[in-house]
Backbone bond lengths (Angstrom), bond angles and torsions (degrees), N, CA, C in turn:
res aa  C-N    CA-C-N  psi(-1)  N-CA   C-N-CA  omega(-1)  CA-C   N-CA-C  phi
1 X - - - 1.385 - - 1.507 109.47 -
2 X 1.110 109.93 124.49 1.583 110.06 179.07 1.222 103.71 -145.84
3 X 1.314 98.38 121.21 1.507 125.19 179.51 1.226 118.97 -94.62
4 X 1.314 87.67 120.29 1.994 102.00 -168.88 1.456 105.07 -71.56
5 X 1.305 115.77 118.97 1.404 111.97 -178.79 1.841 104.42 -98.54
6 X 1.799 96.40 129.97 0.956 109.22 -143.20 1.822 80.93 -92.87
7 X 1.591 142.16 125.62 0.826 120.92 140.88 1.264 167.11 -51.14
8 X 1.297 131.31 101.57 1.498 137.03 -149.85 1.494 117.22 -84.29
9 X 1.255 104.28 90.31 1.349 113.41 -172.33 1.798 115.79 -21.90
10 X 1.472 149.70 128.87 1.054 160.28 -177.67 1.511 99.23 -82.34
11 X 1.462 91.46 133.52 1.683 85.60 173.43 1.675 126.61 -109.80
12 X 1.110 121.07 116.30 1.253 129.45 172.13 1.689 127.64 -33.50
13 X 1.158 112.56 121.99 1.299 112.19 -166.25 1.301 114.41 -109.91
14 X 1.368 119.24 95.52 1.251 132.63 -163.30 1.572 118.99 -69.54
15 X 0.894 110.98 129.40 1.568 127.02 171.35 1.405 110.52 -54.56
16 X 1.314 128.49 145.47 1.520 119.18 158.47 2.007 90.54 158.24
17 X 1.481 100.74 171.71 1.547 98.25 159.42 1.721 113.37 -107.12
18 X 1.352 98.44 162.01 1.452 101.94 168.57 1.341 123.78 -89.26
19 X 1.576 125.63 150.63 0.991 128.28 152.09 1.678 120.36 15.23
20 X 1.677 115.58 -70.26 0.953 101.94 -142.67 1.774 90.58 -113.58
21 X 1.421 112.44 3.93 1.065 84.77 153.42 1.584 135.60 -125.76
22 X 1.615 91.21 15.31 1.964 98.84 148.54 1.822 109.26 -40.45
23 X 1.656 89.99 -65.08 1.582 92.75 -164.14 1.294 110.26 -58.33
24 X 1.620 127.97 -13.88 1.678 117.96 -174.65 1.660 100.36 -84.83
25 X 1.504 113.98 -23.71 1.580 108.72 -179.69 1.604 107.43 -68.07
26 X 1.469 113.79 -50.94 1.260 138.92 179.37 1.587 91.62 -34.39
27 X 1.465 139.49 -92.58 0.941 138.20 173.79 1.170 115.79 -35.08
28 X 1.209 131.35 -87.15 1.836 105.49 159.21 0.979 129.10 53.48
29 X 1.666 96.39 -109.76 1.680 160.54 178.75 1.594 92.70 -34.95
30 X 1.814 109.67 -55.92 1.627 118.99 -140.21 1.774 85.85 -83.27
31 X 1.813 109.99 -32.11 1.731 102.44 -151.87 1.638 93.22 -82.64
32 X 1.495 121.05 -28.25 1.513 127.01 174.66 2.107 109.14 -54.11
33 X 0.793 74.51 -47.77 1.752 95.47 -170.69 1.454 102.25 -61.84
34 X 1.457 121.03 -56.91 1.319 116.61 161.94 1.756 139.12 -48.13
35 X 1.357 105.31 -40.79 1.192 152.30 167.59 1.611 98.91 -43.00
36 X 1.513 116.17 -62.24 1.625 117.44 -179.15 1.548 119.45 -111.34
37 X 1.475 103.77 18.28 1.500 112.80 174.84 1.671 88.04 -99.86
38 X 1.055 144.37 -27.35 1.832 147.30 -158.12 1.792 83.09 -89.12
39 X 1.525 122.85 -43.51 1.104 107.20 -178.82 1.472 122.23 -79.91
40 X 1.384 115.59 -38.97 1.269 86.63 167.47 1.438 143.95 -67.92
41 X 1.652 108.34 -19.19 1.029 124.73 -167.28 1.685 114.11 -69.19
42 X 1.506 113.96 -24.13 1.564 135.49 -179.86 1.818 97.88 -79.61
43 X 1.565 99.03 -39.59 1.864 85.54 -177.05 1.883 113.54 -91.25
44 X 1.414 104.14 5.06 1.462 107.36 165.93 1.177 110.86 -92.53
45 X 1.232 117.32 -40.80 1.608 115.49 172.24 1.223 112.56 -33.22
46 X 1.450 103.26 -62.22 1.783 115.40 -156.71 1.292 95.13 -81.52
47 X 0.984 120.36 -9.85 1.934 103.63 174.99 1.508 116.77 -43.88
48 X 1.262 101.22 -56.85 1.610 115.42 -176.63 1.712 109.78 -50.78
49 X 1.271 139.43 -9.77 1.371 132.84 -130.02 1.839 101.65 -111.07
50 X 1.716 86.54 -10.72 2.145 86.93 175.39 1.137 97.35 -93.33
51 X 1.307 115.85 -27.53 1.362 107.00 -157.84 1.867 112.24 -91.79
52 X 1.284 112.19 -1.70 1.498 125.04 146.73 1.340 121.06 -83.77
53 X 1.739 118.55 -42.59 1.243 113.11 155.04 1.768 136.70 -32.76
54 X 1.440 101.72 -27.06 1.280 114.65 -164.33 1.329 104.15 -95.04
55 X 1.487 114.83 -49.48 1.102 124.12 166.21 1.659 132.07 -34.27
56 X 1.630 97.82 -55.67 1.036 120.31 179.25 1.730 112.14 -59.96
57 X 1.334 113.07 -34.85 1.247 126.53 166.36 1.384 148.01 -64.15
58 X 1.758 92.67 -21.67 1.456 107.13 165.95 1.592 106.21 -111.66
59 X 1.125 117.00 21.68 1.421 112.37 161.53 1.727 112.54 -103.43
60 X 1.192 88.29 -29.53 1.721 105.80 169.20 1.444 126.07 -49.82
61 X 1.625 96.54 -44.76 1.512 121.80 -159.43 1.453 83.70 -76.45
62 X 1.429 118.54 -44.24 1.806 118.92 -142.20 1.987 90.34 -81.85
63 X 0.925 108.12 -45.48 1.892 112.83 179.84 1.602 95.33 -53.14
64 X 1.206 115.52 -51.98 1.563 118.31 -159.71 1.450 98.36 -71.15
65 X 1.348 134.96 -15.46 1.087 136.81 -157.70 1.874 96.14 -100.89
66 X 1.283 106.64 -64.23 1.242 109.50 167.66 1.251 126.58 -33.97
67 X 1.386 118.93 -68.60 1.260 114.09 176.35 1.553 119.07 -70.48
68 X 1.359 127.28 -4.38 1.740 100.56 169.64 1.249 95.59 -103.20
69 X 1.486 145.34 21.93 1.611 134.94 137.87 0.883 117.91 -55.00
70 X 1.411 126.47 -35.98 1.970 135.29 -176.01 1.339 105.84 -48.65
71 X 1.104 107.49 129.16 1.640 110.77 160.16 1.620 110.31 -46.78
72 X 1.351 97.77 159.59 1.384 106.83 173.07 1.419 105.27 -101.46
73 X 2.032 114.86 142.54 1.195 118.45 -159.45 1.800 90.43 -138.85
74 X 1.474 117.05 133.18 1.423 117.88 -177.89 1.360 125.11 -71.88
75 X 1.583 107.12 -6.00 1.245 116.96 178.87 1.580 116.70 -170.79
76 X 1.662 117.88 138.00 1.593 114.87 -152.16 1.546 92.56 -72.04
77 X 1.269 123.93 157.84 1.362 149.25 -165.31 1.397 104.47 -109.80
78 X 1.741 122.87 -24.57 1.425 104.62 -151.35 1.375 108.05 100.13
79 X 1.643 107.15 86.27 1.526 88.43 160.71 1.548 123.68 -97.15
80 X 1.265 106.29 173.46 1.537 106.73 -179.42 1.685 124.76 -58.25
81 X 1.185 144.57 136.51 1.700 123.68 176.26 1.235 108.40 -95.46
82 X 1.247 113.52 144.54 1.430 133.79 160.66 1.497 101.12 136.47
83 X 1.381 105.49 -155.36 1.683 118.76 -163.45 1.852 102.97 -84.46
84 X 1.233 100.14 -30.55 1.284 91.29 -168.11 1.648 103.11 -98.17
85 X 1.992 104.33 155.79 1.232 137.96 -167.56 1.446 115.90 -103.23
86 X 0.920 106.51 -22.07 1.932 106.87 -164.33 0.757 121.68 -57.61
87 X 1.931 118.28 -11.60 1.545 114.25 169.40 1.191 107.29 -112.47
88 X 1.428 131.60 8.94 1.436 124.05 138.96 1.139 131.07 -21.70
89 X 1.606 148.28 85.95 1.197 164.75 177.83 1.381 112.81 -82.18
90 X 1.205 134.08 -24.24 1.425 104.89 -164.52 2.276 96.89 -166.19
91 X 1.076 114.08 127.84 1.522 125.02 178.56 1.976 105.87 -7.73
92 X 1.525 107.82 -41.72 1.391 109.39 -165.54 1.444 117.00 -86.28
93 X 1.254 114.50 -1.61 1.211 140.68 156.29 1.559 117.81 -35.74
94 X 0.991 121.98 -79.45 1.615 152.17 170.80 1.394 102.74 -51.73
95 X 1.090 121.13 -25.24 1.568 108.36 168.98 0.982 126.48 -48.59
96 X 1.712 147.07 126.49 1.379 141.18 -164.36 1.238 117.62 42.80
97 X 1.373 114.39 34.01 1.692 126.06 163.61 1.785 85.46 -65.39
98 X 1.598 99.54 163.10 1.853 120.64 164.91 1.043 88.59 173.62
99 X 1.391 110.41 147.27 1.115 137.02 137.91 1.665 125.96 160.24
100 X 1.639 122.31 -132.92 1.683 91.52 177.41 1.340 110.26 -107.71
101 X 1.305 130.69 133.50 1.215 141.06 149.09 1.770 118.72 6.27
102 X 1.334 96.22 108.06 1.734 100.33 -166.38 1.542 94.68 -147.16
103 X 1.311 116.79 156.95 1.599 126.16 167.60 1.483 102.58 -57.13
104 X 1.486 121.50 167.28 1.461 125.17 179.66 1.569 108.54 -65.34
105 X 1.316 125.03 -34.12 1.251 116.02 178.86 1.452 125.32 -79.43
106 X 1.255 113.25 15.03 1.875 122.44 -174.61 1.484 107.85 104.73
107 X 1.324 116.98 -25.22 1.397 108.89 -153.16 1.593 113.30 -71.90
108 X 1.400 115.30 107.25 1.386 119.89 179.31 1.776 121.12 -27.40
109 X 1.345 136.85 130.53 1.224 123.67 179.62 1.743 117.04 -116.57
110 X 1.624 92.67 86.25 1.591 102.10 -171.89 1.575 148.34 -9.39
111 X 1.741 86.53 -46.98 1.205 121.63 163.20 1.764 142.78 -59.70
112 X 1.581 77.61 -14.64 2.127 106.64 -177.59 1.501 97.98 -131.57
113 X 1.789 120.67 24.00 1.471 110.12 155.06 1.308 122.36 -36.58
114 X 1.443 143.93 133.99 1.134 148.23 155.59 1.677 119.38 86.40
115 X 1.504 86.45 18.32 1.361 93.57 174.13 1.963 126.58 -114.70
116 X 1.028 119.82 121.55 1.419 118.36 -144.30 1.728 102.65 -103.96
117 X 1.341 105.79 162.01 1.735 91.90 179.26 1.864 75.11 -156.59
118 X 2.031 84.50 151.42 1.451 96.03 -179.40 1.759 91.53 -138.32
119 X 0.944 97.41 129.22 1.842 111.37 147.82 1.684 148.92 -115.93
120 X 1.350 99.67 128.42 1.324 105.75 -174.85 1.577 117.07 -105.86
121 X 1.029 125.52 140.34 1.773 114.32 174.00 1.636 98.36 -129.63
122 X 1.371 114.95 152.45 1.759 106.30 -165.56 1.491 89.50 -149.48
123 X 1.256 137.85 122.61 1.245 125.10 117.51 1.607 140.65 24.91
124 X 1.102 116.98 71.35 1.688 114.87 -177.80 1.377 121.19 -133.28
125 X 1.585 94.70 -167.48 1.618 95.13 -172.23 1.884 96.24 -112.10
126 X 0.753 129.41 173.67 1.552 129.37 160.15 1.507 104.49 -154.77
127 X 1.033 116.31 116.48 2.003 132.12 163.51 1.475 92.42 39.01
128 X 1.532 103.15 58.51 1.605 98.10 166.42 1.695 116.35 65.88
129 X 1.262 106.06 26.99 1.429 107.81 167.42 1.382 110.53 -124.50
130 X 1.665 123.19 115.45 1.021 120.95 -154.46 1.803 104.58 -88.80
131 X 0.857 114.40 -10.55 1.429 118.84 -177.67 1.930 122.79 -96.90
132 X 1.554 88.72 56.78 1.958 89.13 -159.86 1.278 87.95 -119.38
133 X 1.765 108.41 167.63 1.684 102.71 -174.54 1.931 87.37 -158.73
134 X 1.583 82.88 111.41 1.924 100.40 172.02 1.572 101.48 -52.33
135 X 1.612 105.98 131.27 1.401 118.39 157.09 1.364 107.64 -95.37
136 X 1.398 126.12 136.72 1.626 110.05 163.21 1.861 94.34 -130.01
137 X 1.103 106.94 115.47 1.505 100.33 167.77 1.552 114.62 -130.36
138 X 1.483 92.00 124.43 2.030 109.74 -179.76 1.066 122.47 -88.32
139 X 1.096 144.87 112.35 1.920 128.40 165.02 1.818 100.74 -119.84
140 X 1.621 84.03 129.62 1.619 88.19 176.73 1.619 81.93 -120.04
141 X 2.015 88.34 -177.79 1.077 106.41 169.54 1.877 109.82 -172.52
142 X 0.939 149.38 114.39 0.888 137.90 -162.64 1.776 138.00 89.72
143 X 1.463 93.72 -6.59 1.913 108.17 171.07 1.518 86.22 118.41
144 X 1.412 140.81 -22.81 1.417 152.73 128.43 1.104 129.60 -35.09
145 X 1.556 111.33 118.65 1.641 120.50 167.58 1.160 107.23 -152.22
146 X 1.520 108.51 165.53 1.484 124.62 -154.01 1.708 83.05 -143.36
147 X 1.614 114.55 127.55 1.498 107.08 159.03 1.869 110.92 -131.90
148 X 0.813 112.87 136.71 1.554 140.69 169.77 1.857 99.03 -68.53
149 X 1.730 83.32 147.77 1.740 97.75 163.92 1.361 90.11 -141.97
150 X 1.189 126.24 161.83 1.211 146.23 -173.29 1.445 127.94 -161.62
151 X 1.424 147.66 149.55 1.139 130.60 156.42 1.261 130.44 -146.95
152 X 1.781 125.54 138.33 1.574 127.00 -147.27 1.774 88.15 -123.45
153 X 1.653 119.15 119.54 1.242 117.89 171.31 1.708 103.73 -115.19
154 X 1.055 98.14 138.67 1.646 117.40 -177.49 1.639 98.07 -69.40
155 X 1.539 118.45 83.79 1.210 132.07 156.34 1.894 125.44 -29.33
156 X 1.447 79.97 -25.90 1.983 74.94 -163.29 1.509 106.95 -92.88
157 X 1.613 99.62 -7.11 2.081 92.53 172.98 1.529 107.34 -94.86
């Protein structure tokens, strides 16, 4: 008796993924991807943030500059209100100046929308010179500010 042995075809074991774990790469893929889109998106933000810094700094410089050219005056006069400077006469002027960033003659400067500047001038002493007067001038803009100190002593007493 001889029994024909019938060969049983072998079955090939195919390569590939399943179903369910496409979708576990898929997720993956999506939580990685999220993961370095939050990062770049925090270091694009802040890109912009020197270059307001800087800004903010030469508007600073230019107020701070202005006002210790003013003559020195022994007592405030009254300054004018509003944005504009041109009849600014004298250091005590600028005291409790604020508001937004404009050329000296009022004229709004489009380009520095929403950007604010405040000045203070105070009464002080400096290295034994009794005739000195604190500048502090701030301009922010954006949850950002930059403030200046400065100081103008009346040379001629």
């Amino acid at each position: 008796m001889c029994a024909e042995r019938r060969a049983t075809p072998r079955r090939r074991h195919q390569g590939g993924f399943t179903l369910i774990e496409a979708i576990v790469a898929i997720v993956v893929i999506g939580v990685a991807l999220a993961g370095l889109l939050l990062a770049v998106n925090a270091s694009v933000r802040g890109s912009a943030d020197p270059v307001l810094q800087r800004q903010l700094l030469a508007v600073a410089q230019q107020y701070m500059e202005e006002v210790q050219l003013q003559p020195w005056a022994p007592a405030a006069n009254g300054a004018p209100a509003g944005c504009a400077r041109d009849t600014f006469n004298d250091l005590l002027d600028y005291h409790g100046y604020s508001g937004s960033v404009c050329a000296v003659d009022g004229t709004a400067i489009a380009a520095l929308a929403g950007t604010t500047v405040s000045i203070s001038v105070a009464d002080g002493t400096l290295g034994g010179v009794a005739a000195a007067r604190r500048i502090t001038v701030t301009v922010a803009r954006g949850g950002q500010s930059i403030t200046l100190t400065g100081w103008r002593t009346d040379h001629a007493s």
